[in-house]
BATORMAR-265940 format. One record per atom (N, C-alpha, C): x, y, z; residue in one letter. Coordinates in pm, whole numbers, plus 50000, padded with zeros to 5 digits. Layout:
XYZA
...
//
This chain:
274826072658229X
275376062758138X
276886061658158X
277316051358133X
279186045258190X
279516055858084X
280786061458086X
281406066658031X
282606057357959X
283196050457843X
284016046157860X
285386053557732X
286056055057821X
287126064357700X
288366052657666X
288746055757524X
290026041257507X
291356051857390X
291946050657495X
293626057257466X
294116049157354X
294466052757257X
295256043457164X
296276054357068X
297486047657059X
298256057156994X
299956049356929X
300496059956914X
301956058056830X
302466054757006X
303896045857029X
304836048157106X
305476059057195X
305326065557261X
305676077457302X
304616090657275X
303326086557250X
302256097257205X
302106102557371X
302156101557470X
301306100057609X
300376097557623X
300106084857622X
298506079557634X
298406076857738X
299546067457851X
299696068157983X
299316084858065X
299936096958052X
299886106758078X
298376106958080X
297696107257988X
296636112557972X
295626108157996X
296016090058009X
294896083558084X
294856084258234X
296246091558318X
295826094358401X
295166109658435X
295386117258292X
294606134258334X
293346128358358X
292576121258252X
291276118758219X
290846112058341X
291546100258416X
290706094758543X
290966107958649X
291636111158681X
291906127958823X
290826132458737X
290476140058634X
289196145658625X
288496140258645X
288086129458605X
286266121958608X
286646123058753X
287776116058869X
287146118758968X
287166127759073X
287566139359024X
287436154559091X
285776155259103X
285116153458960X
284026154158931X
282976146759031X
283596134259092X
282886125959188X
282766114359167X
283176111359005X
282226096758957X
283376084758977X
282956073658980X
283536062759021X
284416054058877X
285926059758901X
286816054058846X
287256040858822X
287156035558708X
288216022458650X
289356029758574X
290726022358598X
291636027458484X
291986012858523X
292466009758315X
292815996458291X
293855997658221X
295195993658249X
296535995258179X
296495983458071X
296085981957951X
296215972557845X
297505976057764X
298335978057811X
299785984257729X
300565971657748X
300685963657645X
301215952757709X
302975950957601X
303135968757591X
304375967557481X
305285977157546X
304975985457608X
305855996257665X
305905991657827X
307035985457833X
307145982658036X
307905992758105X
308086006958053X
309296015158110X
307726027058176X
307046028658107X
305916041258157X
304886031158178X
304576027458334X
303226022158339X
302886026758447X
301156024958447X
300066033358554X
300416025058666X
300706013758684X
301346007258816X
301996016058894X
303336020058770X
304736030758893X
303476042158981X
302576041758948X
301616053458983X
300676048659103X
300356040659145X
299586030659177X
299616035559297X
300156041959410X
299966045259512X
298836061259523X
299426073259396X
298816083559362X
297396075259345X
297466070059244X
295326065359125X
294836061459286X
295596053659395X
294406047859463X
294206059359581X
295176070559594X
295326079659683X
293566088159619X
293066086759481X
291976091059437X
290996084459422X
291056074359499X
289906066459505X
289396059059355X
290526053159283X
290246048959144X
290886043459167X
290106030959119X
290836018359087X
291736010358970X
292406005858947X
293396001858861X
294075987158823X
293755985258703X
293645970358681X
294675970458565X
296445960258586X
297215962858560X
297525946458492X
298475947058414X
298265932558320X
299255925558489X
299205908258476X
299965900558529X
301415905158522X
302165899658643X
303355898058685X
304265914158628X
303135923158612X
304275935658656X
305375937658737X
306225944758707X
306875942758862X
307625932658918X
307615918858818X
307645902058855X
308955898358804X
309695908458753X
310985898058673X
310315891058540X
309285892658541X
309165879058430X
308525885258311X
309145882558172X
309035894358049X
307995889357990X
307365880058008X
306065882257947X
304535886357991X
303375894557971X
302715901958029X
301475895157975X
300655890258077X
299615887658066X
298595893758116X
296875893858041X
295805899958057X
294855898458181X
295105904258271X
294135900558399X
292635896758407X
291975886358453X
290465884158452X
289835898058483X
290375906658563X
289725919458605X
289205927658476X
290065924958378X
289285933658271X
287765934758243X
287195922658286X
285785925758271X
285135931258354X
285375936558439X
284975945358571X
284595958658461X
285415959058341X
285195974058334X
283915974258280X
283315964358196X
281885959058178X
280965956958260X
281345948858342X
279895942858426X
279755953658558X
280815959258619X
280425969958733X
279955977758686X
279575984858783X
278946000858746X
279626010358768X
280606012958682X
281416024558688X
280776035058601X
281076045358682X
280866059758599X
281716065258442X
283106062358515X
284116062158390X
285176051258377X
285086045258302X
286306030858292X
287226039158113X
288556037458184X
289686045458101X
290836035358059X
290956028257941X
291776018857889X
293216027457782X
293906021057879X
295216028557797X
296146014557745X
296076018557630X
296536008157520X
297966004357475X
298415993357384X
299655997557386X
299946001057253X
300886007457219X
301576017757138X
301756015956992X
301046003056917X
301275999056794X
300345992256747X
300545986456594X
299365977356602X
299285963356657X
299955956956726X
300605948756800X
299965949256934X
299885963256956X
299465964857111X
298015962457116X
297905968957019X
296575971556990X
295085958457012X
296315951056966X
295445935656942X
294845930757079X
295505937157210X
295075932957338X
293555936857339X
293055947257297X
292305954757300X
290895945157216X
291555937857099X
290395938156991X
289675919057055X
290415917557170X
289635903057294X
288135908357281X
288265919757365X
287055924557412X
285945931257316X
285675927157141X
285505934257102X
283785931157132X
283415919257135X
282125918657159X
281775926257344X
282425928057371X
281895932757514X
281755951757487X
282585954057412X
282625971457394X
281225971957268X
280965958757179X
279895964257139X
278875961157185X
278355958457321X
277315953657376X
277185972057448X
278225977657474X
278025989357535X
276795998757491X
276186011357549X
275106013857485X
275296024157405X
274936029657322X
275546034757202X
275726049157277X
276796057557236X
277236066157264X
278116065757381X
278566058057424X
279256054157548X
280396055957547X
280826046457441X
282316046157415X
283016056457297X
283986063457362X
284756070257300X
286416063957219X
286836060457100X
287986055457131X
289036067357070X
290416067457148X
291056085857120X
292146080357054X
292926085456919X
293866081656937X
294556094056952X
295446089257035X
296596102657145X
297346105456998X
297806118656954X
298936122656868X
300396127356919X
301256123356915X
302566136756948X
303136136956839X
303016145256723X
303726145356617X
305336147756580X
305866148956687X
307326147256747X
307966133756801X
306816124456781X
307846110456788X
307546105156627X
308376091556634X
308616085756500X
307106076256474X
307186081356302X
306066074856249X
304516082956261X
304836097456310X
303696103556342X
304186119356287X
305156119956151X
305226133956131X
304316139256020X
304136133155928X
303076141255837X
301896133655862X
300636140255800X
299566128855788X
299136117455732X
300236114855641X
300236100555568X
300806091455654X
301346092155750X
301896081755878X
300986079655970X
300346093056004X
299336094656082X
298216087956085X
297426086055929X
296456081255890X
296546064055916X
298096061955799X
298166046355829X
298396042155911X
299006050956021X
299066039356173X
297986037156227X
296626053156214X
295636051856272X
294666036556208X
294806034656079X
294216025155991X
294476007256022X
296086007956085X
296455997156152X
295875993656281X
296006005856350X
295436001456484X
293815998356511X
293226002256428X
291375998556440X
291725986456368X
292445980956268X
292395968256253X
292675960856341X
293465962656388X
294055949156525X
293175955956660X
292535962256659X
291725964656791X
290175963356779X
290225963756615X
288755955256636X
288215971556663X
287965981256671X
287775993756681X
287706006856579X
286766014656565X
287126027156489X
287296040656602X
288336047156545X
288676057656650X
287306068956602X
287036078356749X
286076082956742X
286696097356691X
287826102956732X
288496119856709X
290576112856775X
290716122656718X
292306129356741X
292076132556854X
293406133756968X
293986141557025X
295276150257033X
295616162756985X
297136166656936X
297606166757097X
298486157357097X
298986158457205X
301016158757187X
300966165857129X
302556174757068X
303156180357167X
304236171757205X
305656176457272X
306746169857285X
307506181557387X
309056174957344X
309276172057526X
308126162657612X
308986165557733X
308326178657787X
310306181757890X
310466191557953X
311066202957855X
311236201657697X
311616208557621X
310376215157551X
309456209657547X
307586215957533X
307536227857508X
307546234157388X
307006246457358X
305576248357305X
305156261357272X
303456262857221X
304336257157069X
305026259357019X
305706255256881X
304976242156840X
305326237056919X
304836220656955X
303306218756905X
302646224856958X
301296222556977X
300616227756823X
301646241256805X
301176248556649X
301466236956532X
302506230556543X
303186217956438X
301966208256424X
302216205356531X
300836193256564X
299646196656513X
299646204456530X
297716215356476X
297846212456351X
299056215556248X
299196219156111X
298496201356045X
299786193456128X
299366179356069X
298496169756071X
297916173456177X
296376167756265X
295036172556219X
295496183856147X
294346189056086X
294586184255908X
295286181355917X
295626175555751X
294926163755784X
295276150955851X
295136142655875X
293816138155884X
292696148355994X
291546146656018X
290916150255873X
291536160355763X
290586165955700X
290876147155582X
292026140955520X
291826132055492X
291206119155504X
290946123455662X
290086108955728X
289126108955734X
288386119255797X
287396118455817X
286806124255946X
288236117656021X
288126116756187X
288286132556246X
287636134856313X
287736150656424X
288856148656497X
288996163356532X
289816162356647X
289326166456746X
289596157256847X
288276161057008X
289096168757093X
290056168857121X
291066175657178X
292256179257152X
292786192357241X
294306196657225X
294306194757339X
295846190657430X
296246188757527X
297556194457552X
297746198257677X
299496204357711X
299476212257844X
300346216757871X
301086218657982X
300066233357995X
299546238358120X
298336250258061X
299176267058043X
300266265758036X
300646280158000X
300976280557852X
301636264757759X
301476263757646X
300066263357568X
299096259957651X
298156257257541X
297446271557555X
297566281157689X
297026291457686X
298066299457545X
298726298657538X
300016303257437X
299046302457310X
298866289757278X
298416280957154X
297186286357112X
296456289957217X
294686290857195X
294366303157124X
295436313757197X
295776329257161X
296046328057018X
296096323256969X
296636323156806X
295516323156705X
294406319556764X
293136326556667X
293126309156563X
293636298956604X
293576285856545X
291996286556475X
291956277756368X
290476269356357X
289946259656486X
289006264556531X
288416255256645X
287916243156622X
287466237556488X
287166228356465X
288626224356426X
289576225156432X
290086212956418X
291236215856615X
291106219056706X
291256222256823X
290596211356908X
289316209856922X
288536200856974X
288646211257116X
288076197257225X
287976206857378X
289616208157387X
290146221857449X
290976222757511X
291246217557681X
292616210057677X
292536204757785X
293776204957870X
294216213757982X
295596214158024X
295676200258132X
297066195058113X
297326185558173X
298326185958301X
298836177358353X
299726180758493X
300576166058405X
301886165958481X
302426158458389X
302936152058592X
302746138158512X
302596126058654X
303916116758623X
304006110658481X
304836100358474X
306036105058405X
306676113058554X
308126113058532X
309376102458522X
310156102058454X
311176097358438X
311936092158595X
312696078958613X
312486077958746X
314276087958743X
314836090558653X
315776103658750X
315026116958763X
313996121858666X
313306133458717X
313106130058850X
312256119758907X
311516117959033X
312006121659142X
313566110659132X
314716110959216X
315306127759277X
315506132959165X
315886144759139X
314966157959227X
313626154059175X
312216164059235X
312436163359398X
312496150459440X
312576140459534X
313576148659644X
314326154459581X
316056151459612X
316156162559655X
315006173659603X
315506187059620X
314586193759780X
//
């Protein structure tokens, strides 16, 4: 059965990041990758700058119009329905960052409910270290905005808490505290913790509640900053 997972989150949560952990896994695994950049609000982190790596993995990548183009307004590519009608194993939609963004998302709503039940996963990414995502009363109502304009209910949390290259397990413990507030007011699980794997090995050690942990998942961090790059590059 298609797998289809849908990134949705606050501004700066890493949903980019993580929509590319999630496609490198599915296709370590073997199965045949879609990743669809629907972020049509953040133009500074996109799966494009990446676009040489995703296809170096044999995953394909379907990116809004005139990226790259000079031209500031971003339109929705016909390719989006590929992630429907092919036969992909895993098709991975990374969203954009508000409820605004969100709305790109809620086009397709009759095509995600034609999917077959259990298919679709939708995540919303957490970093409780950017704005509008520190206690769970922010948490909740942004999550409450964004299934409105996406036409969507989120399926679980992801605490995905950090600061960067400043990333401590601190991070991940904060995030735990409010994510688990959050889920216990909502309703919603948390399906995952995510981070850098010597922090989350840090994090796990702490004897946490596992139900509110979800799968643990270490990540590799891809969408550097283009002076990190330069810099990595350089040395």
């Amino acid at each position: 059965m298609k797998e289809v997972i849908v990134l949705i989150g606050n501004y700066g949560s890493g949903k980019t990041e993580l929509a590319l952990n999630f496609a490198f896994r599915a296709a370590r695994e073997g199965k045949k990758v879609e990743l669809i950049d629907l972020d049509m609000v953040n133009t500074y982190f996109r799966l494009t700058d990446r676009g040489n790596l995703i296809k170096s993995r044999e995953i394909r990548l379907v990116s809004p119009n005139y990226v790259h183009a000079s031209v500031e307004t971003l339109s929705l590519p016909a390719e989006v329905a590929s992630a429907f009608a092919l036969d992909w194993d895993t098709v991975i939609f990374d969203v954009g960052g508000d409820p605004a963004g969100a709305t790109a998302l809620g086009r397709y709503h009759e095509d995600f409910a034609a999917l077959p039940e259990g298919s679709l996963k939708v995540l919303n990414v957490v970093n409780t270290r950017r704005p509008m995502a520190g206690t769970p009363e922010k948490l909740v109502h942004l999550m409450r905005d964004m299934e409105r304009h996406s036409r969507q209910r989120v399926s679980g949390f992801v605490n995905n808490t950090n600061l960067a290259r400043l990333a401590c397990a601190e991070d991940l413990r904060d995030g735990y505290e409010i994510i688990r507030e959050a889920s216990l007011a909502s309703g919603v699980p948390v399906l995952y913790t995510t981070g850098r794997p010597d922090l989350l090995e840090t994090f796990l050690s702490e004897g946490h509640d596992s139900a509110f942990i979800g799968e643990p998942m270490p990540i590799e961090t891809f969408m550097h900053r283009d002076w990190e790059t330069f810099t990595k590059e350089g040395l």
